[in-house]
C-alpha positions in Angstrom: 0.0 0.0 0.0 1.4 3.4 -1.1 2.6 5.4 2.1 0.9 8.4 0.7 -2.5 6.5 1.4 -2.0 6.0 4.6 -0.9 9.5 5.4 -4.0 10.6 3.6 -6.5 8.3 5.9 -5.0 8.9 9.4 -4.6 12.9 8.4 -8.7 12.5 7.6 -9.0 11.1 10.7 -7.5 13.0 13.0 -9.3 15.8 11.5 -12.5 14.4 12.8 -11.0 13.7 16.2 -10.2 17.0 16.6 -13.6 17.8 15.3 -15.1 16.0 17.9 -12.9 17.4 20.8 -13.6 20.6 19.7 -17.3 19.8 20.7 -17.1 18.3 23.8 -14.4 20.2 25.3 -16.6 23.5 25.4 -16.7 25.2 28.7 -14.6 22.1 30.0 -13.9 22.3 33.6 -11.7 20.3 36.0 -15.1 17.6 37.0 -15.3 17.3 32.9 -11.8 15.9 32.7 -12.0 14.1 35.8 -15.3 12.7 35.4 -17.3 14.2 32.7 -20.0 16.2 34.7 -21.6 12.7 35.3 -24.2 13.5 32.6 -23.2 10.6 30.0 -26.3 9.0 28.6 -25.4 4.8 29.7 -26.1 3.9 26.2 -23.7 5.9 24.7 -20.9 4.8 27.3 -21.8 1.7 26.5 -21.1 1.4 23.1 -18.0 3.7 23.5 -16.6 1.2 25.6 -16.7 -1.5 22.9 -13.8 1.0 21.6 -12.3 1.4 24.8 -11.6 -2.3 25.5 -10.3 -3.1 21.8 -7.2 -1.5 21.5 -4.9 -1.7 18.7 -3.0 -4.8 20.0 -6.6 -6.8 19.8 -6.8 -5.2 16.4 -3.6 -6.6 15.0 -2.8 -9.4 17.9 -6.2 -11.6 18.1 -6.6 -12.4 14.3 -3.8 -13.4 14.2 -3.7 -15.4 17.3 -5.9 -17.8 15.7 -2.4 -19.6 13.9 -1.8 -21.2 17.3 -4.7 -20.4 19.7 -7.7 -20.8 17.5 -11.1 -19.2 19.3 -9.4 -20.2 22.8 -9.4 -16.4 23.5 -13.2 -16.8 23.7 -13.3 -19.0 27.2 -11.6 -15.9 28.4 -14.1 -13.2 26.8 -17.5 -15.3 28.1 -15.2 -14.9 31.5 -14.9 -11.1 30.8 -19.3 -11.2 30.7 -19.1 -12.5 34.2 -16.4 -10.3 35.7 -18.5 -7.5 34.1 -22.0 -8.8 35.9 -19.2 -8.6 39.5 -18.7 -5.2 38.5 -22.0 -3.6 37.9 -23.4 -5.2 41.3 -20.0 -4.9 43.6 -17.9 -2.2 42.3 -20.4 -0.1 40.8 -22.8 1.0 43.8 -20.0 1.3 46.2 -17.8 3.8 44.0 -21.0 6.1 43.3 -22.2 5.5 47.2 -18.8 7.4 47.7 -18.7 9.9 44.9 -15.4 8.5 44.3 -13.4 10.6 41.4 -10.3 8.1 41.5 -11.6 4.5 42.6 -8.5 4.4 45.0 -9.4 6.8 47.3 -11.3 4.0 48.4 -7.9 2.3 49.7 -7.5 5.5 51.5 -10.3 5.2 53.4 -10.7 1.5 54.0 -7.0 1.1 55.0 -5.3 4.5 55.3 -2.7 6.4 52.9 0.1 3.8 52.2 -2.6 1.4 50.6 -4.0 4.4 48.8 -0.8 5.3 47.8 0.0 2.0 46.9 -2.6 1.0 44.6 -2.5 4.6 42.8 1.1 3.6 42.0 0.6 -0.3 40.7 -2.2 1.3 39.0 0.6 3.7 37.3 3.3 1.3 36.3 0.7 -0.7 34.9 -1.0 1.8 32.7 2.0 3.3 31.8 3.7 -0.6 30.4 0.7 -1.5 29.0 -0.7 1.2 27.1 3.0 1.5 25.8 3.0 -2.4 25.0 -0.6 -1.6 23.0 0.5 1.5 21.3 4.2 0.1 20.5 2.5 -2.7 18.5 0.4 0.3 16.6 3.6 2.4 16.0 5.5 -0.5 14.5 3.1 -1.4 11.8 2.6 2.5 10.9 6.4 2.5 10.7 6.4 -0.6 7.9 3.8 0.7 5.6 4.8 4.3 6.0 8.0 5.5 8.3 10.5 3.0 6.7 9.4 3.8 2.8 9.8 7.5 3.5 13.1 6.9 5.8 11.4 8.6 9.1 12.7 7.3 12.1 10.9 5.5 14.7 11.3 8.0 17.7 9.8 10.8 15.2 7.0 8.8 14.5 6.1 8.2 18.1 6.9 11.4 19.4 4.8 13.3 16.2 1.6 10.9 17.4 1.8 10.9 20.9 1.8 14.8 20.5 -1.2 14.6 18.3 -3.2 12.3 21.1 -1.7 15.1 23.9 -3.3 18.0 21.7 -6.8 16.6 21.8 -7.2 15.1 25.1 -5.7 18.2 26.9 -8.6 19.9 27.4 -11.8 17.5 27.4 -10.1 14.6 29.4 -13.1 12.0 30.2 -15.8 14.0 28.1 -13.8 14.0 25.3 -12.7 10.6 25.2 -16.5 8.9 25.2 -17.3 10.9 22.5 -14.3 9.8 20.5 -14.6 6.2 21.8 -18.2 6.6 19.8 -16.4 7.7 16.8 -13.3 4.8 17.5 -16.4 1.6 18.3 -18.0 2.3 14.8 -14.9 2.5 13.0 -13.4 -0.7 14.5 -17.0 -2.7 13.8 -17.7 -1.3 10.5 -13.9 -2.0 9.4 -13.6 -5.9 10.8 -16.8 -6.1 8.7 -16.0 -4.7 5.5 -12.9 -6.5 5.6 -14.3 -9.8 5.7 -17.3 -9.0 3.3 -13.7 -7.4 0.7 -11.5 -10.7 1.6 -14.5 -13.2 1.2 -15.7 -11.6 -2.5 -11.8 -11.4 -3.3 -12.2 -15.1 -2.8 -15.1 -15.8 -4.8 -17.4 -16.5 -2.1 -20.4 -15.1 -0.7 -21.4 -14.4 2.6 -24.0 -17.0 3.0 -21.2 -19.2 2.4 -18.6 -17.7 5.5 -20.5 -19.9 8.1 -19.5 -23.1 7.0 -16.1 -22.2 5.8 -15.2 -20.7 8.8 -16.4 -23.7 10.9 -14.6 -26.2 8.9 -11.5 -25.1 9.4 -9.3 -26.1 12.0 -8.6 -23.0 13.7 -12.5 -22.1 14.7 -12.0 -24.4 17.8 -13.1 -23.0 20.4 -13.4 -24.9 24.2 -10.7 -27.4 25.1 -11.7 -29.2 28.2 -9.4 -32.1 27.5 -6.0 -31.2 29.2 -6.0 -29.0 32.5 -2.4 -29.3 32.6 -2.4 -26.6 29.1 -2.3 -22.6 29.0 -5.8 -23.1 26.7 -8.0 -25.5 29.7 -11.6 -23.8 29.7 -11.5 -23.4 33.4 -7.8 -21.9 33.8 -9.3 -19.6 30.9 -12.8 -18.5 32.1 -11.9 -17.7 35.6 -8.7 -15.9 34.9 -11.5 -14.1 32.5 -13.8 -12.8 35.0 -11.2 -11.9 37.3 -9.0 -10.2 35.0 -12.2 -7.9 33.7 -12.4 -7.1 37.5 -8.8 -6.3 37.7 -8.5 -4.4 34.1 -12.2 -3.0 34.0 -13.6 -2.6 37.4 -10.2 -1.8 39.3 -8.4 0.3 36.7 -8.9 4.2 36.7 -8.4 4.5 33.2 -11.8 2.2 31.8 -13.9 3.2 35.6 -13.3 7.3 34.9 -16.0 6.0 31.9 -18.2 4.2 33.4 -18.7 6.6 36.4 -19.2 9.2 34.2 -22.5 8.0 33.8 -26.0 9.8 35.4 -26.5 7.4 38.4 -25.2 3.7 39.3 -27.9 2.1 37.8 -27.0 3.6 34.5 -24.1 2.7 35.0 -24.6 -0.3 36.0 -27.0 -1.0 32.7 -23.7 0.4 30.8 -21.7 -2.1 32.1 -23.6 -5.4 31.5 -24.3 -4.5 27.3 -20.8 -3.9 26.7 -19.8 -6.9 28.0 -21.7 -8.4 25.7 -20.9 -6.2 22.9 -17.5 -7.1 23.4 -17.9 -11.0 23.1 -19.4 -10.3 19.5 -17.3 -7.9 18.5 -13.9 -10.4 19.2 -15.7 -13.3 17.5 -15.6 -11.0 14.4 -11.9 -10.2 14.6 -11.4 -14.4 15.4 -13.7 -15.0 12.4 -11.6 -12.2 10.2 -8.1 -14.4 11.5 -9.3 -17.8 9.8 -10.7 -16.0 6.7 -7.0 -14.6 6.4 -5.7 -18.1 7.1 -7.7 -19.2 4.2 -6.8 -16.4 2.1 -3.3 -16.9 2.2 -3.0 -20.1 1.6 -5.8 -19.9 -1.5 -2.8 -16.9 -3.0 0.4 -19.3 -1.6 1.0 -16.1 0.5 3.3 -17.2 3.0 2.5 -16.7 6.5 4.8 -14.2 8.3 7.1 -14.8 11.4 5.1 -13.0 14.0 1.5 -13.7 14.1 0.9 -10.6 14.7 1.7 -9.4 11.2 -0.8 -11.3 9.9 -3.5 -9.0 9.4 -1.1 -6.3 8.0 0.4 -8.9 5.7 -3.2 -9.3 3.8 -4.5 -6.0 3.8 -1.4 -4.3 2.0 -0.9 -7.4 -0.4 -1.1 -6.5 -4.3 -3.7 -9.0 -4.7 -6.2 -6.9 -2.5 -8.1 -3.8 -3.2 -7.1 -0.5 -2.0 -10.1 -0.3 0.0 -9.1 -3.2 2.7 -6.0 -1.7 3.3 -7.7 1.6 3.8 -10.2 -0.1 6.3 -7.3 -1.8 8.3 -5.2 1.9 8.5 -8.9 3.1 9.9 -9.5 0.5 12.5 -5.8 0.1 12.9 -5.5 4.5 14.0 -9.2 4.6 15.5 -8.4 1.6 18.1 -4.5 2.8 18.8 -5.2 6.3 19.4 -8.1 6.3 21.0 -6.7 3.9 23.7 -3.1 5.8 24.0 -5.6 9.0 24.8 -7.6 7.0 27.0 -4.3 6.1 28.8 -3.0 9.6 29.1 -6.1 10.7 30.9 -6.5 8.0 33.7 -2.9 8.3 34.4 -3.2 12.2 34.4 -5.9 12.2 36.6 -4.7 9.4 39.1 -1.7 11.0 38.9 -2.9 14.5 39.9 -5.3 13.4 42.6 -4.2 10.6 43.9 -0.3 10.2 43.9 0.1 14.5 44.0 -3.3 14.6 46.0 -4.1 17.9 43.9 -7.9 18.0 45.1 -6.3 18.5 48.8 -3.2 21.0 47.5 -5.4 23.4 45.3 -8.8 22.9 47.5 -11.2 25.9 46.1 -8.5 26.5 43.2 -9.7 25.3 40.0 -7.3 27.3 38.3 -4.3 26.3 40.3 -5.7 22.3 40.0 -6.0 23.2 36.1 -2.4 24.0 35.7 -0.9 21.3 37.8 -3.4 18.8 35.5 -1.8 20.1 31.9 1.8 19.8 32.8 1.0 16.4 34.8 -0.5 15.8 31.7 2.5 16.8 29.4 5.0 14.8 31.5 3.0 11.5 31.4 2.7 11.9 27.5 6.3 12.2 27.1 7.4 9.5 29.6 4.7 6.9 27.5 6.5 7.9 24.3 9.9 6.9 26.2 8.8 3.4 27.2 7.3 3.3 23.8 10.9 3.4 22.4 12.3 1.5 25.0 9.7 -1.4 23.6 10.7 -0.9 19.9 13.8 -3.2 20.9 11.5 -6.4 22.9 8.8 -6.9 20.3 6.2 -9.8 21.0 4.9 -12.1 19.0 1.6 -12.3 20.7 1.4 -8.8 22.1 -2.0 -9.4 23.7 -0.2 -11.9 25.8 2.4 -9.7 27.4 -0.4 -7.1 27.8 -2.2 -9.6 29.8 1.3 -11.2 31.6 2.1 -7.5 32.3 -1.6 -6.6 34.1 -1.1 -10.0 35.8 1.5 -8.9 38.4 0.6 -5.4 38.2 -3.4 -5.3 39.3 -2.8 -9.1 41.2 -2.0 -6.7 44.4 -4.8 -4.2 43.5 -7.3 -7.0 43.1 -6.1 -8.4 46.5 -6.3 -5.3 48.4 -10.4 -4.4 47.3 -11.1 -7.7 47.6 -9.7 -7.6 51.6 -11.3 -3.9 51.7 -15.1 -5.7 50.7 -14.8 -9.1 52.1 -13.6 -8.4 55.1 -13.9 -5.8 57.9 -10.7 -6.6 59.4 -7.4 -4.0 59.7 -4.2 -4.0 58.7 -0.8 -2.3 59.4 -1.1 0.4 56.8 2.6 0.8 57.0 3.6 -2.7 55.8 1.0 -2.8 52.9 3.6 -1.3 50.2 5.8 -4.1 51.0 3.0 -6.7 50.5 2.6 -5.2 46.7 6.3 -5.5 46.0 6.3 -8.9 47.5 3.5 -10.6 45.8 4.5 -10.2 42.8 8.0 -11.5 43.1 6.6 -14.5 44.9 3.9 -14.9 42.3 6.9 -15.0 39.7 8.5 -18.1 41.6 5.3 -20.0 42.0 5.3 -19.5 38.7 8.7 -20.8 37.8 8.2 -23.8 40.4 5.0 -25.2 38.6 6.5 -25.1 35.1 10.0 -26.1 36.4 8.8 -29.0 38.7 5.1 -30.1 37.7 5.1 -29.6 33.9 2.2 -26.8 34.9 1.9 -24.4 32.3 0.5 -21.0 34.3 -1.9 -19.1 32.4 -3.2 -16.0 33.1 -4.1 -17.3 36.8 -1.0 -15.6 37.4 -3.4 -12.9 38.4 -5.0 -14.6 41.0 -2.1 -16.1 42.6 -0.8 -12.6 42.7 -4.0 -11.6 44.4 -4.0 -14.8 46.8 -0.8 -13.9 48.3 -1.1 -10.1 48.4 -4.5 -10.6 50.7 -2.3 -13.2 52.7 -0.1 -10.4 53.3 -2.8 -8.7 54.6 -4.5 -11.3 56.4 -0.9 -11.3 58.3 -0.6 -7.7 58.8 -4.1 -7.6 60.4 -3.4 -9.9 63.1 -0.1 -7.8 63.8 -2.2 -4.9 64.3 -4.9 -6.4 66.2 -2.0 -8.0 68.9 -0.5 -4.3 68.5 -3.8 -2.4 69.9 -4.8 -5.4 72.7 -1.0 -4.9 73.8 -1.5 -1.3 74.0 -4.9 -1.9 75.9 -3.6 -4.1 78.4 -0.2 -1.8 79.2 -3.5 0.9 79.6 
């Protein structure tokens, strides 16, 4: 595909981004950034977060994951449904019931400022890796069809887009972002679909006939009950599922700031349940669209490229195909990537501002003071993403949805333990010890880890998460009893 195409399409889109920020970042205030005036209609939320969940590693990553993992990655969406249900009837109430603006003040008041301040920073280095990790994938494909043929280097490239995103998220923050998450959902759906209507005509075949292709071939497996020993079992699969969609979804500042933007919980809650399901249909599509490329390529003896995750790229710039595909996968491709990299910026803006620089507290009656702080915090967070961004140019993936996933794994394992303490239990702990937990679990979570595979032939999977959680509410648990013997010993010396 000539580079000047490309240029063309994600200039015309970014055009209409800023068409759209322009909108919804009139008369924005600090509360719209933060939180969006909580006057989101749910439906529209709803169908934004379909964008918000599919960045542009599922864009390029789970078609072509379908090479080795056929429709496994569905145990784990159907998971995501249930996780979603644990959110809208947990998570949800209690965050509105305490007008929370970043979900870890909660850890604040449940446990005192160390946990708050710990979460608020797994929350960062998590965000921060694995928005880079999504938007490096993005960046390297751009830099194949268009950097590379026009000899522009890869650290202009990132550093040109990630001050593109910075100009129109600046100013809306949260508001903004739904709106553009619209524009991002209907992009992504209507370009997984065109591209499998173009690639099935381009193979003579029509669309009545997709349903029996597509289930005859090998890769459209989708449950494998038959070895719990594997990375694919259903079980390991589904509940790593629903409890990673707590972890990613319902604990992380970045995809709540959305859904509390909504009226009232019960919209919210509404919100949250149909784009759960959205989500399940819309990854089925991009599954379906990985066999259909499967098929294609071997139909045109195209052979199939080192990293699965070229795939997708691979077809939609070949000779053989119309202009138009490779138009549509530049559109979903730019849509889902920059979309999520804003998305990023904000939540780590904002949790960074209020929770780890505890702005609300420092500029209290200030807007103007809160504002500035906000844009440079804002500034410094979209230049340190485009660092790490670099830094990950040099340990590409093959399966980049993976290492997303591996990453979040140790990262929200001691967030996930801590709420899950906080709501399941009314017991204390020694505040002061808690930051040690969140360093600790996930270093002992790494040698469980190593044990099983070394040892037992166990293949972890993304349970990784809940072993992380396991031993960071241990931790806890401990902690609790040191500071229950703490205040009887204090009682008795009384």
């Amino acid at each position: 595909m000539s580079p000047i195409i490309v240029i063309i399409t994600v200039a015309a889109y970014f055009l209409l981004l800023f068409g759209i920020s322009r909108i919804a970042s009139r008369r924005a205030t600090n509360a719209t950034f933060f939180t969006g005036n909580r006057r989101t209609p749910w439906p529209v939320v709803a169908f934004a977060m379909v964008g918000a969940v599919i960045s542009g590693v599922t864009f390029i990553s789970v078609p072509g994951m379908v090479v080795t993992k056929g429709y496994a990655y569905l145990q784990m969406v159907l998971g995501f449904i249930v996780g979603y249900a644990v959110i809208a009837m947990v998570l949800v109430p209690m965050f509105y019931r305490r007008n929370l603006v970043s979900i870890y003040a909660y850890l604040d008041q449940r446990f005192g400022l160390r946990s708050y301040k710990s979460g608020a920073c797994m929350f960062f280095v998590s965000e921060i890796l694995g928005a880079s990790v999504r938007f490096f994938v993005v960046c390297a494909v751009l830099q194949l069809l268009v950097c590379d043929p026009l000899g522009v280097p890869f650290e202009i490239n990132v550093l040109v887009t990630i001050s593109l995103i910075w100009l129109y998220t600046v100013r809306g923050g949260v508001k903004t972002l739904i709106w553009t998450d619209v524009l991002k959902s209907a992009c992504l759906i209507l370009s997984v679909v065109l591209c499998i209507c173009y690639i099935a005509r381009n193979m003579g075949m029509e669309l009545s006939d997709l349903p029996s292709v597509i289930a005859s071939h090998p890769t459209s497996r989708i449950w494998h009950f038959s070895d719990p020993m594997s990375g694919l079992y259903f079980w390991k699969q589904f509940v790593a599922g629903v409890f990673m969609a707590i972890a990613m979804n319902g604990l992380n500042q970045d995809m709540m700031q959305r859904h509390l933007s909504c009226r009232d919980s019960a919209a919210s809650r509404k919100n949250m349940i149909v784009s759960g399901v959205i989500q399940f249909v819309v990854i089925a599509l991009f599954l379906m669209l990985g066999t259909l490329l499967l098929v294609y390529t071997t139909s045109r003896g195209i052979a199939l490229p080192e990293k699965s995750d070229e795939l997708f790229g691979l077809v939609a710039s070949h000779p053989t195909m119309p202009v138009a595909v490779g138009v549509l996968f530049v559109v979903g491709l730019v849509s889902a990537a920059y979309s999520a990299a804003g998305s990023a910026l904000t939540s780590l803006t904002t949790s960074f501002t209020l929770d780890i620089l505890d702005g609300h507290s420092r500029y209290a009656g200030d807007e103007h003071g809160l504002a500035r702080l906000r844009r440079r915090v804002h500034l410094i967070m979209s230049v340190l993403m485009a660092l790490v961004i670099i830094v990950f140019y040099h340990i590409s993936s093959d399966d980049a949805i993976s290492a997303v996933y591996t990453l979040a794994s140790y990262t929200y394992g001691p967030i996930l333990g801590m709420f899950a303490y906080g709501l399941f239990t009314s017991r204390p702990v020694a505040d002061r010890l808690v930051p040690w937990i969140c360093v600790a679990a996930p270093v002992l979570s790494w040698g469980i880890q190593w044990a099983l595979r070394r040892y037992c032939g166990y293949e972890t999977g993304f349970e990784l998460l809940l072993f992380n959680a396991a031993l960071t509410m241990a931790g806890l648990v401990i902690t609790s009893f040191i500071t229950s013997s703490s205040k009887q010993y204090v009682k008795e010396s009384l």
